[in-house]
C-alpha positions, 0 to 999 in steps of 0.5 A: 847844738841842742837839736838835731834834726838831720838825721830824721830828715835823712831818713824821712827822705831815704823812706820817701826815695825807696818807696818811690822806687819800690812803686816804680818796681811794682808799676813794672810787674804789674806791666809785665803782669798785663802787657807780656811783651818786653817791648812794650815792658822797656818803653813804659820802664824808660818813660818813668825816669825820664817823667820823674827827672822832668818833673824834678826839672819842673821843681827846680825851675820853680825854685822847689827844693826836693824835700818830704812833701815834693818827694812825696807827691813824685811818691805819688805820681809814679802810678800816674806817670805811666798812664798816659803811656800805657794809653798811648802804647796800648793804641800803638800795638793795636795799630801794629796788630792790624798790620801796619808797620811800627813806624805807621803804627807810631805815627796814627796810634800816639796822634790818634788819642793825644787829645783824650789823654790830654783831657785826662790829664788835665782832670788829674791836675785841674785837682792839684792845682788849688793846692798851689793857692794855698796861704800860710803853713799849709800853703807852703806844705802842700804846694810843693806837693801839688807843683810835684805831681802836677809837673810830673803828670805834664812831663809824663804826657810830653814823654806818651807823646813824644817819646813813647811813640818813638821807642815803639817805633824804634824797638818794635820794628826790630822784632 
C-alpha cells in the first residue's frame, strides 16, 4: 500500500456527521428560543430525523452512496428541513389558539397552507436541480449533493403534511 486515504475519509465524514448534528441541536434551540412550547419543540425535533432517514432512502433508492458531497448537502438541508414544519405547525397553533380543538386545528391549519409551502419548496429545489445535469467530474461531485438537499426538502414537505399535523393533534390534545 502506498497511500492510504481512509483514515481522512473517516474523518472527513465523522466532521461532516457532527456538523449535521450539531445544526440539528442548534435548529432546536433556536426553536426553543421562538416557539416556548415543548409541544411544538417535539414535533419539529421528530420532523428532523425522519426528513434526514427519507432523504437517505431517496439516496439509496437513486443508487448514491453517503459519501462527503451528499453528507454535505443533508449538512445543508438540516436548516430547511424544519421550514416547512415550522410554517405548518405555526398555522396549526394559530387555529388552536381560536379555539378549535387539536384535531380540528390539524385538519384546517396543515390543509390550509400545503399549497404555499409546496411552492416554497419547489423554489428551493427548482435551484438544485441543474446541479444533477452536470457532466463530468463536476457532475459526479455535485449531483450527489444536489439529489441530497433536493430529497431531503420533499421528504421534509411530506413529513409538514403528514406527520406534523398528526403529532400536534396527538400531542396537543393532551395538554
Amino acid at each position: 500500500v502506498i497511500t492510504d486515504q481512509s483514515d481522512l475519509i473517516r474523518a472527513s465524514l465523522r466532521n461532516v456527521a457532527n456538523a449535521a448534528l450539531i445544526g440539528a441541536i442548534l435548529a432546536v434551540l433556536v426553536l426553543f428560543l421562538f416557539l416556548r412550547s415543548l409541544t411544538s419543540i417535539l414535533v419539529i425535533a421528530v420532523a428532523i430525523p425522519l426528513a434526514l432517514v427519507g432523504a437517505v432512502a431517496v439516496l439509496h433508492i437513486a443508487g448514491i452512496t453517503l459519501n462527503l458531497m451528499s453528507l454535505g448537502g443533508l449538512a445543508i438541508a438540516v436548516g430547511m428541513l424544519v421550514d416547512n414544519a415550522i410554517v405548518v405547525l405555526e398555522n396549526m397553533s394559530r387555529h388552536r389558539r381560536s379555539g378549535k380543538s387539536a384535531p380540528d386545528a390539524a385538519a384546517e391549519g396543515g390543509s390550509e397552507i400545503g399549497s404555499a409551502i409546496l411552492a416554497s419548496t419547489l423554489t428551493t429545489v427548482v435551484v438544485f436541480v441543474p446541479l444533477l445535469y452536470l457532466q463530468g467530474l463536476v457532475g459526479q461531485l455535485f449531483r450527489d449533493m444536489g439529489l441530497a438537499v433536493s430529497g431531503a426538502l420533499f421528504i421534509s414537505l411530506v413529513v409538514a403534511l403528514t406527520l406534523v399535523p398528526a403529532a400536534f393533534a396527538r400531542w396537543d390534545a393532551r395538554r
